[in-house]
MARZA-77796 format. One record per atom (N, C-alpha, C, O): x, z, y. Coordinates in steps of 0.001 Angstrom, whole numbers, padded with zeros to 6 digits, always signed. Layout:
<nodes>
XZY ...
</nodes>
This chain:
<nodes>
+000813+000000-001215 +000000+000000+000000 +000845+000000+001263 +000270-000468+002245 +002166+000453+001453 +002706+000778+002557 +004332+000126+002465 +005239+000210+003294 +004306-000530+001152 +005946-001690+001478 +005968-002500+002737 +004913-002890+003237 +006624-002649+003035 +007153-002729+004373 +007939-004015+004239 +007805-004573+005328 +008498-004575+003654 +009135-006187+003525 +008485-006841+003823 +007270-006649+003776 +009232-008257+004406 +008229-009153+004442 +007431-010284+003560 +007809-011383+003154 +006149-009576+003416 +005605-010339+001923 +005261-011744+002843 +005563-012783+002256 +004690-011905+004163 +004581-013398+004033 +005694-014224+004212 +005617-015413+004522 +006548-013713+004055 +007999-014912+003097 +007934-015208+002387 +008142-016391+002116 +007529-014155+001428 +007300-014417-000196 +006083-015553-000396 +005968-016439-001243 +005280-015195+000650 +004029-015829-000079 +004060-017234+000571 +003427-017954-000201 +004414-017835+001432 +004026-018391+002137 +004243-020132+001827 +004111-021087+002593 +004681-020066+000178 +004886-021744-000017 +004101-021300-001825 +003909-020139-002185 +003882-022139-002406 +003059-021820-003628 +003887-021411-004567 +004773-022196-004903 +003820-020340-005094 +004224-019806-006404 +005144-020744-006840 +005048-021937-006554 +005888-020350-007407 +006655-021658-008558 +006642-020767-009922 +007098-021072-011024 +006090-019771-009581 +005941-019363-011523 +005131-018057-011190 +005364-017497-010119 +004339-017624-011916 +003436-016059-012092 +004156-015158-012096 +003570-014098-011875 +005550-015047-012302 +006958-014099-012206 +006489-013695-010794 +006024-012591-010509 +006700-014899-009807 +006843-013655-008083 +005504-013176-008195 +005362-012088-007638 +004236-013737-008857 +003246-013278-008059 +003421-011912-008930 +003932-011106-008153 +003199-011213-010360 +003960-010660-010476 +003992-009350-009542 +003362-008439-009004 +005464-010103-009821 +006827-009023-009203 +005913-008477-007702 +006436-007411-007376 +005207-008692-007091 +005306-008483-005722 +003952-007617-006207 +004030-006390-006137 +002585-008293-006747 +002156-006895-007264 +002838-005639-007946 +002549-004442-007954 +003227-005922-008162 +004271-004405-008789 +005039-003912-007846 +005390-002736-007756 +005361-004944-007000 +006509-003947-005843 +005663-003422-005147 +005710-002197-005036 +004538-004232-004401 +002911-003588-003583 +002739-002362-003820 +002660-001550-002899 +002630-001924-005434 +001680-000923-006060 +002886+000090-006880 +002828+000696-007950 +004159-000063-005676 +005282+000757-006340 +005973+000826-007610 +006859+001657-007809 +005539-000159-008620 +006087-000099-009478 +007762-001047-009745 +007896-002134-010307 +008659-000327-009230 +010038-001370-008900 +010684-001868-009888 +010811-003073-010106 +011067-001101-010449 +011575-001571-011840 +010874-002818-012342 +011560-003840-012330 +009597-002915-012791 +009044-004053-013209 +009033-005319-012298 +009001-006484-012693 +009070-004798-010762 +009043-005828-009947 +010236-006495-009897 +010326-007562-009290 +011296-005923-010543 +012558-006091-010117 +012755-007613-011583 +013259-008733-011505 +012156-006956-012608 +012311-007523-013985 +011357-008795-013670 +011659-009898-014126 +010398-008644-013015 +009417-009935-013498 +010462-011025-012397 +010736-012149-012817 +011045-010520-010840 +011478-011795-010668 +012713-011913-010788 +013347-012599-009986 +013373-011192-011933 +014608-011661-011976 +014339-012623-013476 +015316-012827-014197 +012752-013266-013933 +012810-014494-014781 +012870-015846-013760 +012949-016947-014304 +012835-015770-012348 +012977-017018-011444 +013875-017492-011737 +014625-016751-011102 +014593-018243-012261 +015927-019312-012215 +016168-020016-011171 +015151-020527-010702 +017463-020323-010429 +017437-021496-009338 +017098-022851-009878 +017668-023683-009173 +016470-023370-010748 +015878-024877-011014 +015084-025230-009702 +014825-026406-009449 +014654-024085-008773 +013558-024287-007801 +014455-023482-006503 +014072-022323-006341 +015586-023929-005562 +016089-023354-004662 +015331-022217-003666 +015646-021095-003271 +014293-023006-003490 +013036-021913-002881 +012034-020255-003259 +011486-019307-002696 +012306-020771-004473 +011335-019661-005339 +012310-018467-005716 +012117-017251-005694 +013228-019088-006007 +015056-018304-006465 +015359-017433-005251 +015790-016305-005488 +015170-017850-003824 +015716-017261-002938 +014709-016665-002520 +015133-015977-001591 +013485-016472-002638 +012285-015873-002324 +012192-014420-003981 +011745-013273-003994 +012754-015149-004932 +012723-013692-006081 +013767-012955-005572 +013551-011849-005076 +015224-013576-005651 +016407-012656-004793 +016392-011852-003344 +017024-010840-003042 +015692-012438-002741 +015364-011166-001404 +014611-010564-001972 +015098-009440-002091 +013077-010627-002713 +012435-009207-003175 +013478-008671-004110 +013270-007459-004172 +014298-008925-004718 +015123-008291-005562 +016195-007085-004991 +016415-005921-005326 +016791-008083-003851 +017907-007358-002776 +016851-006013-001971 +017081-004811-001842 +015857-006718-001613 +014639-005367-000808 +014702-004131-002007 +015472-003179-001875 +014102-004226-002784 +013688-003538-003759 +014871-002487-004038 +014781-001313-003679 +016389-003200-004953 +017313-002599-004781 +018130-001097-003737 +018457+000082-003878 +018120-001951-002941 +018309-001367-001486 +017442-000091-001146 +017851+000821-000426 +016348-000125-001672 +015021+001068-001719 +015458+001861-002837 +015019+002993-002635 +016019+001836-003772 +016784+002187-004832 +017788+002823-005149 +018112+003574-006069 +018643+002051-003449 +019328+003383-003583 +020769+002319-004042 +021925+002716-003893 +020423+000957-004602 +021813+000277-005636 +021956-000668-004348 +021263-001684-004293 +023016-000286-003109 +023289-001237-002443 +024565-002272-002987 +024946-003301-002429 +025013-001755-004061 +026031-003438-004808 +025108-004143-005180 +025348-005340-005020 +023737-003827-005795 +023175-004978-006618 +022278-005533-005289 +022484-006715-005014 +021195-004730-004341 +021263-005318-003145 +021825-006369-002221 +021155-007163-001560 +023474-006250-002265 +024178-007567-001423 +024048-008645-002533 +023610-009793-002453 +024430-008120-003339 +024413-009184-004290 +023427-009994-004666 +023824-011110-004998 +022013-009780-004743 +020483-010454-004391 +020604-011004-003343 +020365-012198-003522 +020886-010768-002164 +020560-011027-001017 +021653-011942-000534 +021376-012506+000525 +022875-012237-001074 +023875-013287-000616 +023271-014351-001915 +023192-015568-001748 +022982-013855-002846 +022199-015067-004014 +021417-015966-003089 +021848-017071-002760 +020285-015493-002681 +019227-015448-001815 +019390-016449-000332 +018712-017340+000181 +020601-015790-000017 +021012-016399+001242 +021889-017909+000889 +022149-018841+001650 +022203-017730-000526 +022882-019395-000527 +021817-020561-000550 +021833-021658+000007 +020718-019856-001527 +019625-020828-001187 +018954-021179+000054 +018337-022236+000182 +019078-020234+001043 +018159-020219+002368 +018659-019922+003523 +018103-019138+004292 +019797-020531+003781 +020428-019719+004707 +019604-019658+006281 +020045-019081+007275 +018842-020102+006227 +018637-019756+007932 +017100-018878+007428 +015990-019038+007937 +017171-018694+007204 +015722-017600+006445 +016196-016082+007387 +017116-015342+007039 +015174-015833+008829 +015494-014835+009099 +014989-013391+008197 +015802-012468+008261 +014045-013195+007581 +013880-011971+006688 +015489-011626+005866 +015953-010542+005509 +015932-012699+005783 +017024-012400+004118 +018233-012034+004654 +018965-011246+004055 +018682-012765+006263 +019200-012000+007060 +019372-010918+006978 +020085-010162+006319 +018404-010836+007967 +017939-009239+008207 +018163-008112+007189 +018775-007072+007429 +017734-008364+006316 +017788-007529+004870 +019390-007026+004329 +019893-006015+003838 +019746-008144+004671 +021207-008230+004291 +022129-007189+005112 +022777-006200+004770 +021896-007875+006409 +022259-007027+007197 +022068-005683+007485 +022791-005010+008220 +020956-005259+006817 +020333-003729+006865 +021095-002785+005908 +021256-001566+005849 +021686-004360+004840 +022168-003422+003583 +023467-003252+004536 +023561-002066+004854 +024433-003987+005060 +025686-004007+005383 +025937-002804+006428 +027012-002204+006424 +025089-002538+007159 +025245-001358+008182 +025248-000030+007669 +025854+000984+008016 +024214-000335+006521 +024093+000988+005409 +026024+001539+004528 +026534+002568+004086 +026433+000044+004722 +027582+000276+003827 +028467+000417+004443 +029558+000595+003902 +028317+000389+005954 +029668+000644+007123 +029688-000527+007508 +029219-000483+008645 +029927-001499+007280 +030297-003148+007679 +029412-004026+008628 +029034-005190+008496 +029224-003224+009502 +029074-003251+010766 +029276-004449+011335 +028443-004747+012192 +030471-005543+011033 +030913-006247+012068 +030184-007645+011169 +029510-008378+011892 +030243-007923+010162 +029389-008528+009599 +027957-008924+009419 +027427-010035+009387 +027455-007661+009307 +026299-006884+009905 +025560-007830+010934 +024442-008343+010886 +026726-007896+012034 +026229-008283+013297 +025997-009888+013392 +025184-010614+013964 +027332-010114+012384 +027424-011704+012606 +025728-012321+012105 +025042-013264+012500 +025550-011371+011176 +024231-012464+009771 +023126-011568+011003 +022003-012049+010846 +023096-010693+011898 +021966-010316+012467 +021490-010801+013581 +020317-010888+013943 +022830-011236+014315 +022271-012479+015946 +022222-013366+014709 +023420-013127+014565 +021970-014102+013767 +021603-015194+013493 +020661-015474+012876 +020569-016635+012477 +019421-014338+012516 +018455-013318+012085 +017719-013390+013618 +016607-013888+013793 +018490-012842+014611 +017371-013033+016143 +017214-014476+016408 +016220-015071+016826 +018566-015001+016038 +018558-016722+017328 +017149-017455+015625 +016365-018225+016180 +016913-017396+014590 +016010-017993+013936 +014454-016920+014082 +013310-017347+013922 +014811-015556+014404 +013079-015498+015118 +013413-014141+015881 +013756-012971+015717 +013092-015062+016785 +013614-013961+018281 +012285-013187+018335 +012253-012167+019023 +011367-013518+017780 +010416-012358+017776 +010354-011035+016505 +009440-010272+016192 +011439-011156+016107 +011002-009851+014813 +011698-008935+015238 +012900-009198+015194 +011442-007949+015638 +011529-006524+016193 +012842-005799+015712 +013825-005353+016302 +012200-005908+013564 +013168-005711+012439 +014769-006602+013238 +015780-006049+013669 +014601-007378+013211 +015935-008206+013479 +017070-007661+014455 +018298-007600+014393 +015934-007231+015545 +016785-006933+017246 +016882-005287+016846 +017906-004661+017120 +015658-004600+016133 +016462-003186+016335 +017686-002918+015383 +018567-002097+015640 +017640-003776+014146 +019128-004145+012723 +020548-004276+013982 +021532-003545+014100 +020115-005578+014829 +021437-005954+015627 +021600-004800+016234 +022813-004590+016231 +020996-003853+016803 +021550-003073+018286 +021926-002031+017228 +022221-001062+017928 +022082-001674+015992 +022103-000441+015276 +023784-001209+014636 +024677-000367+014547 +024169-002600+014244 +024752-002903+013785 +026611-002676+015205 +027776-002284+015149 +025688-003223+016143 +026584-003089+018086 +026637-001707+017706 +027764-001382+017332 +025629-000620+017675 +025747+000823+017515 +027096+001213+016871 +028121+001683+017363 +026827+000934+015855 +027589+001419+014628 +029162+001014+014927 +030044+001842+014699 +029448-000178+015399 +030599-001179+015523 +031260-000258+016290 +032299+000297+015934 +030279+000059+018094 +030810+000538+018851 +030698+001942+019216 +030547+002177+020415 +030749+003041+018302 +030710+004327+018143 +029481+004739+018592 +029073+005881+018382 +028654+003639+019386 +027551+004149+020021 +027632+003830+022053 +027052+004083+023108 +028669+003201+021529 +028655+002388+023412 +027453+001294+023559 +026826+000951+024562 +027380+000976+022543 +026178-000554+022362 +025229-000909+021782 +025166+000098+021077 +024485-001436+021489 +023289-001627+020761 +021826-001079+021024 +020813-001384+020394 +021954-000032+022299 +020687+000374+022505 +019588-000033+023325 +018459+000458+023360 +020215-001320+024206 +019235-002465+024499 +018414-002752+023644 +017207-002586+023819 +019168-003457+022062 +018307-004341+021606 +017294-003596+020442 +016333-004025+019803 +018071-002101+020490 +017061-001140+019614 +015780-000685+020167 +014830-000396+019439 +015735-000604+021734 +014611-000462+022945 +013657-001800+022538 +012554-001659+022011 +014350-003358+022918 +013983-004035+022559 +012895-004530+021138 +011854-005182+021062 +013913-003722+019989 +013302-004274+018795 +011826-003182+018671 +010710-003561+018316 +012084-002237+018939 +010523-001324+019213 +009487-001849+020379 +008459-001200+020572 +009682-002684+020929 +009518-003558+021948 +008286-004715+020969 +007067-004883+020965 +009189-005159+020411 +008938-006369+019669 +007717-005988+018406 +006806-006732+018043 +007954-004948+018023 +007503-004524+016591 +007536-002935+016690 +008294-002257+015997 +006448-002289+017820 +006558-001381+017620 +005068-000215+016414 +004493+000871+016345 +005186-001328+015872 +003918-000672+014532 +005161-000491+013131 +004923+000265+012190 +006321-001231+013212 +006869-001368+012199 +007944-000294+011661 +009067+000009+012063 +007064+000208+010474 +007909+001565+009709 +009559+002348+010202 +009884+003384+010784 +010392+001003+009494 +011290+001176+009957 +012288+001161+010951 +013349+001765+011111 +011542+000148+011691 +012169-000185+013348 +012085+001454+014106 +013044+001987+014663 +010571+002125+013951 +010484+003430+014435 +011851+004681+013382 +012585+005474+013973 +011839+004542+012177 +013095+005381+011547 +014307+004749+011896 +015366+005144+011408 +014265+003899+012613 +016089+003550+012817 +016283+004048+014496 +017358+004420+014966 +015187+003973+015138 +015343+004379+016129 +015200+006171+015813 +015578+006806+016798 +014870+006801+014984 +015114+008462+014875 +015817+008639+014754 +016157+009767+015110 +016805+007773+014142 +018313+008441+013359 +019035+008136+014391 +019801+009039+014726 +019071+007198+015013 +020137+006953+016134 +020139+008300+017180 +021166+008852+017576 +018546+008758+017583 +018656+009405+018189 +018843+011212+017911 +019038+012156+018677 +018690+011107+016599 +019121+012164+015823 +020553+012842+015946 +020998+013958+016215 +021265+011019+015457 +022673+011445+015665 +023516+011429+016696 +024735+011496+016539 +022741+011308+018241 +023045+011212+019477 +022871+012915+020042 +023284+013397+021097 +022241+013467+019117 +021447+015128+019319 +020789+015235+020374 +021036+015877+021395 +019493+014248+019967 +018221+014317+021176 +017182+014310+020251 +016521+013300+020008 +016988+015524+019661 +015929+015920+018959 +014711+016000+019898 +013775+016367+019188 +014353+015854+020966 +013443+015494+021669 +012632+014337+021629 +011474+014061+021316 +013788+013668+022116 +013902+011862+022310 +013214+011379+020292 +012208+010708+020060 +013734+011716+019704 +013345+011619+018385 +012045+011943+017962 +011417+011187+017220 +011682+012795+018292 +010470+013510+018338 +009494+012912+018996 +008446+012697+018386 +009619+012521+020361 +008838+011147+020910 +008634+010355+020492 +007449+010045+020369 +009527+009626+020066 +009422+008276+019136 +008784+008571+017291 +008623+007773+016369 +008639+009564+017353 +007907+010316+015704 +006552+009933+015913 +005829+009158+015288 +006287+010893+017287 +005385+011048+017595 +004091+009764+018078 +002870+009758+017925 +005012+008803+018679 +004493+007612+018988 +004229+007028+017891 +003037+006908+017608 +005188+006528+017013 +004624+006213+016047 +003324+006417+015011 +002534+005538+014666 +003326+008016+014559 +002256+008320+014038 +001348+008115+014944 +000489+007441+014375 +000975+008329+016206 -000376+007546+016766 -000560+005865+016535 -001543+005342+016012 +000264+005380+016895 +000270+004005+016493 -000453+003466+014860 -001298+002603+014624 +000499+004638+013701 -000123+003969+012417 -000345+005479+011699 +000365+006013+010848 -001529+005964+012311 -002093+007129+011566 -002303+007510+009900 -002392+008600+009334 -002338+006171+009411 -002406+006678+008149 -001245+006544+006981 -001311+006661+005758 -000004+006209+008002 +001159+006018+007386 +001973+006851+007069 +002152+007668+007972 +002711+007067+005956 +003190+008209+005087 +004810+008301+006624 +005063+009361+007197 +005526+007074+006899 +006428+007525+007794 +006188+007949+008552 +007325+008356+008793 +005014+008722+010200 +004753+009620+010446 +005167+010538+010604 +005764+010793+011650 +004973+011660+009344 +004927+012601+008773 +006301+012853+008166 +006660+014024+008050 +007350+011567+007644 +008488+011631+007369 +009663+011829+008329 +010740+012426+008343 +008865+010964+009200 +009844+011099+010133 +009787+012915+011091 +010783+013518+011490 +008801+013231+011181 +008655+014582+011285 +009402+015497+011251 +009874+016359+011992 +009452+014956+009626 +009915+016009+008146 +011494+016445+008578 +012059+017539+008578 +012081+014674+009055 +014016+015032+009185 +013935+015133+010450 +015108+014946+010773 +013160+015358+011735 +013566+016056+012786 +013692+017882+012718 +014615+018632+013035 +012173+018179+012099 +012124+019327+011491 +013521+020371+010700 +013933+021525+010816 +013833+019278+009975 +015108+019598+009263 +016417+020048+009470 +017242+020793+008940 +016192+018695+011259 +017528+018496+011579 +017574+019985+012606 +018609+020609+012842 +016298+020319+013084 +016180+021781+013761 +016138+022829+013050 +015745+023840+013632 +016508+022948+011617 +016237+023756+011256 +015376+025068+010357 +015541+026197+009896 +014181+023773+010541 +012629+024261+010642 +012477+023814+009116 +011783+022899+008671 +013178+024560+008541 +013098+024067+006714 +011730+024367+006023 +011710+023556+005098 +010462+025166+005965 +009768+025015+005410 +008961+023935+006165 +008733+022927+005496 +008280+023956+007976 +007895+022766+008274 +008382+021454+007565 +007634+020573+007142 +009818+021462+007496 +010116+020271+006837 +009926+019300+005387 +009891+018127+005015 +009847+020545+004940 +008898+020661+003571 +007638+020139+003559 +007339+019257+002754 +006830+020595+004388 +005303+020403+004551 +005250+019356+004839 +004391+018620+004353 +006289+018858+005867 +005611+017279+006325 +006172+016212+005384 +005691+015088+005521 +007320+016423+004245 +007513+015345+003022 +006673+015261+002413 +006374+014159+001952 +005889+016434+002130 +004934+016826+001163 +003254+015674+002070 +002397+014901+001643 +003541+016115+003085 +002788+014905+003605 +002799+013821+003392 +001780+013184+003126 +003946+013339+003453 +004297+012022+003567 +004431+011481+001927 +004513+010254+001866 +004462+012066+000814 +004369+011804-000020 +002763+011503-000626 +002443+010670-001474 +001936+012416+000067 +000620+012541-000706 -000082+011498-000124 -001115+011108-000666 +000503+010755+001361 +000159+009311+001677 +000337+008198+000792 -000473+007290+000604 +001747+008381+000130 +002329+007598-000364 +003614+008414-001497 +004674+008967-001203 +002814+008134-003116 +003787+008777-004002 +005048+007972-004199 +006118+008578-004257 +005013+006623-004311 +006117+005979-004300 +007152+005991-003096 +008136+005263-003229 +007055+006603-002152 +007876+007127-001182 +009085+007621-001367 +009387+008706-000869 +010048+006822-002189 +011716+006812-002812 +011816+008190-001826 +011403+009297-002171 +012386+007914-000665 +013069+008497+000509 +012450+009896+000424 +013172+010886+000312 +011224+009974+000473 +010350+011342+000887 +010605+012085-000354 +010587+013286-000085 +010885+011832-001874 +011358+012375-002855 +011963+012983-002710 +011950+014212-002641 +013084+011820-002576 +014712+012330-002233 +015407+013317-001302 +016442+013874-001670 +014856+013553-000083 +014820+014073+000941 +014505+015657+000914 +015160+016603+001349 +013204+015600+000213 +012520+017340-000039 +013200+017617-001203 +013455+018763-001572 +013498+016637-001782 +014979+017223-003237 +015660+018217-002930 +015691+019431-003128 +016405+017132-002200 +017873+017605-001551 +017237+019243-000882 +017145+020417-001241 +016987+018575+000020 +016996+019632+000773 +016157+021341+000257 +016307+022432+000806 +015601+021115-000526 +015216+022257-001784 +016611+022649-002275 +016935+023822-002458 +017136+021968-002407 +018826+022190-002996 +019948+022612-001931 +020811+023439-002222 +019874+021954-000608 +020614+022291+000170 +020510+023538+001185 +021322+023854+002054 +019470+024073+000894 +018867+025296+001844 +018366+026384+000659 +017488+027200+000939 +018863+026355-000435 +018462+027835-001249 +020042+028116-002411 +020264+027781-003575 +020668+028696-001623 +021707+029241-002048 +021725+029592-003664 +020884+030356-004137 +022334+029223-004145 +022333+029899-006331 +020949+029575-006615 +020434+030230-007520 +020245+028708-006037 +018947+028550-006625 +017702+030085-006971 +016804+030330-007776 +018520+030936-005548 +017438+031984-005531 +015751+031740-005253 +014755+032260-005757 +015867+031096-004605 +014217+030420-004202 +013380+029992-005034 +013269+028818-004682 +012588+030160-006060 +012226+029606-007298 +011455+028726-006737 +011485+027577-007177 +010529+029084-005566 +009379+027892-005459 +010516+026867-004922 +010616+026037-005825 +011286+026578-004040 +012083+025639-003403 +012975+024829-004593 +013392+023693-004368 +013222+025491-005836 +014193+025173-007015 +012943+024111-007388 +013018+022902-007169 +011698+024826-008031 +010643+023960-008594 +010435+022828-007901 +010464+021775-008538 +010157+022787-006314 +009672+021351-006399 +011401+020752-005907 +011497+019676-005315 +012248+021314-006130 +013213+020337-005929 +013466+019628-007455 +013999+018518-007444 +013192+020079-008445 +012704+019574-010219 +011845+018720-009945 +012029+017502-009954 +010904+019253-009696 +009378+017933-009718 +009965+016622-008697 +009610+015472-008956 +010942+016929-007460 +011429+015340-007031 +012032+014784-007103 +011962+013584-006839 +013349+015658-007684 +014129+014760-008241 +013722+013865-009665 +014132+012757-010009 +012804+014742-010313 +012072+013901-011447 +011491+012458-010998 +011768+011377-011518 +010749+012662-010073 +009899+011630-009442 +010661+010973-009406 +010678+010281-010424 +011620+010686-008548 +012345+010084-007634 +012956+009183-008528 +013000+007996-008201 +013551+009637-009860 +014163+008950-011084 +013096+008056-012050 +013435+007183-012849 +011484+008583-011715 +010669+007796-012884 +010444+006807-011844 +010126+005745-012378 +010491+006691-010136 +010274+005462-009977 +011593+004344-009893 +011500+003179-009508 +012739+004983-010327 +013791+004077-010746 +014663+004129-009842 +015299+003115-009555 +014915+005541-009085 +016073+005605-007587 +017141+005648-008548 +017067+006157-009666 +018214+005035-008000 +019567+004737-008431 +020674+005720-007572 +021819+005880-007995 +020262+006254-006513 +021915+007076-005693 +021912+007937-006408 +021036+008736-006742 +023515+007727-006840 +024227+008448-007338 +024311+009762-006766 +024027+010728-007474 +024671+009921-005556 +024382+011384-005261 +023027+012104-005596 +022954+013329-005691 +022270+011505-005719 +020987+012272-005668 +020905+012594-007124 +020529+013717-007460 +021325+011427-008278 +021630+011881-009637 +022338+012667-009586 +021680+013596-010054 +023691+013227-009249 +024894+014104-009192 +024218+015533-009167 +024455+016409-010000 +023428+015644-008203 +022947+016639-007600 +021896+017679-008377 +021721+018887-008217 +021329+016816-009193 +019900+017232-010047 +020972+017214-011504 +020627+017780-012541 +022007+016633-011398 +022204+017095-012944 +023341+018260-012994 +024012+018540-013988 +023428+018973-011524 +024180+019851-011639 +023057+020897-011655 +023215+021774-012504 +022077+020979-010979 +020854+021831-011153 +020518+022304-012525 +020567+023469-012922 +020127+021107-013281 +019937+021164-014692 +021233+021991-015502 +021099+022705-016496 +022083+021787-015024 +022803+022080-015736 +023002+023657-015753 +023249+024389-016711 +022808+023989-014293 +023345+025376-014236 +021845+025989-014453 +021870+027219-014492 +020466+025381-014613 +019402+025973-015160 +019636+026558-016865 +019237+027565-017449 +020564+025262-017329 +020883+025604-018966 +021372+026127-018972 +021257+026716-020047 +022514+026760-018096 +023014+027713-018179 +023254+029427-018548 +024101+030155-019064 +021428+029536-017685 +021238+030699-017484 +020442+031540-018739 +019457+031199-019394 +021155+032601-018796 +020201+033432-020123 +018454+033390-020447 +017621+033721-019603 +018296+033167-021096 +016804+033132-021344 +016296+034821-021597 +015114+035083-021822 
</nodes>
């Protein structure tokens, strides 16, 4: 209900096999893994359909948590299509994620100059200038890309974190806040909430509002992961039993819908472990 890619890329030339249609119901209705399997039967026999399964593949990934198999979809993807601003973009979202910043930038002005209207595109570039330039640059086109697309999920979470990590928990909080009026029934909202909350301190609020943001949306990778951790990172020896429990119940989640970071595995199997540990 609340994926956030762009499906009319996907959709927007006819099927070349029941694989994407498929895959994209399953990615729709959270189920990734399968979405991931039905279009990785696309073959390039069809340059179009290939580079339309490999960006949902690279998206999907990337939500997952597996940014090697991510670039790797998404430069597949991009040999077939290169001026395709979504696959860009995507790409580029993964590359900023991975530090590579300067790259980042190159595939992201070329992501704006093919659609100077996607929001996604201009707030990716000014985060990619961000990143490059410690934070001297990029906040034109991040103003801009909320400008452009200011209903869109993540354009509003890239603008929190920037301002998160600028320490204007205010400024962040505005832009939370705007958002959830904008798309009231959206699980980010409430997420975004959740890591201002967090970042102040405010650890059970922060709790409450994942817990929000999850019951919008269970397939919510991030909102799992997030009230995991942080169940883990705020209860010392695992004194907290209720904070231990649902940090079990998300990291569980988080693994049956197929999250791949390694840290977040690392983390839950040291839990487990030191649960087996303990005398019965």
């Amino acid at each position: 209900m609340f994926r956030t890619l762009c499906l009319t890329f996907l959709l927007t030339v006819p099927a070349a096999a029941d694989a994407m249609k498929d895959a994209t119901e399953h990615f729709t209705a959270g189920r990734f893994k399968k979405a991931i399997e039905c279009a990785r039967q696309v073959d390039d026999s069809d340059a179009t359909a290939y580079a339309r399964s490999r960006y949902l593949m690279g998206e999907i990934q990337f939500l997952l948590g597996d940014r090697d198999a991510a670039q790797t979809s998404l430069r597949a993807a991009l040999e077939k299509k290169r001026a395709s601003a979504p696959i860009l973009t995507a790409l580029g979202r993964v590359l900023i994620d991975d530090g590579e910043s300067e790259e980042a930038e190159t595939l992201l002005k070329l992501a704006v100059k093919q659609d100077p209207k996607s929001g996604r595109a201009r707030c990716y570039l000014g985060l990619a200038r961000y990143q490059e330039s410690l934070g001297k640059k990029g906040r034109k086109d991040i103003s801009a890309g909320v400008k452009l697309a200011p209903k869109d999920p993540e354009v509003s979470r890239a603008v929190v974190l920037v301002m998160l990590e600028e320490g204007s928990p205010d400024a962040a909080a505005k832009e939370a806040k705007r958002f959830a009026k904008a798309r009231r029934d959206h699980p980010m909202g409430p997420f975004l909430a959740a890591m201002i909350k967090e970042r102040e301190g405010e650890y059970d609020k922060a709790i409450e509002y994942y817990q929000k943001a999850i019951k919008a949306d269970d397939t919510f990778l991030d909102a799992h992961k997030n009230l995991a951790i942080l169940c883990i990172a705020q209860n010392p020896m695992y004194q907290n039993g209720k904070r231990t429990g649902l940090a079990l119940t998300h990291f569980k989640r988080y693994e049956e819908l197929g999250g791949q970071d390694t840290r977040v595995k690392q983390i839950h199997a040291t839990l487990l472990s030191f649960i087996k540990s303990q005398p019965r």
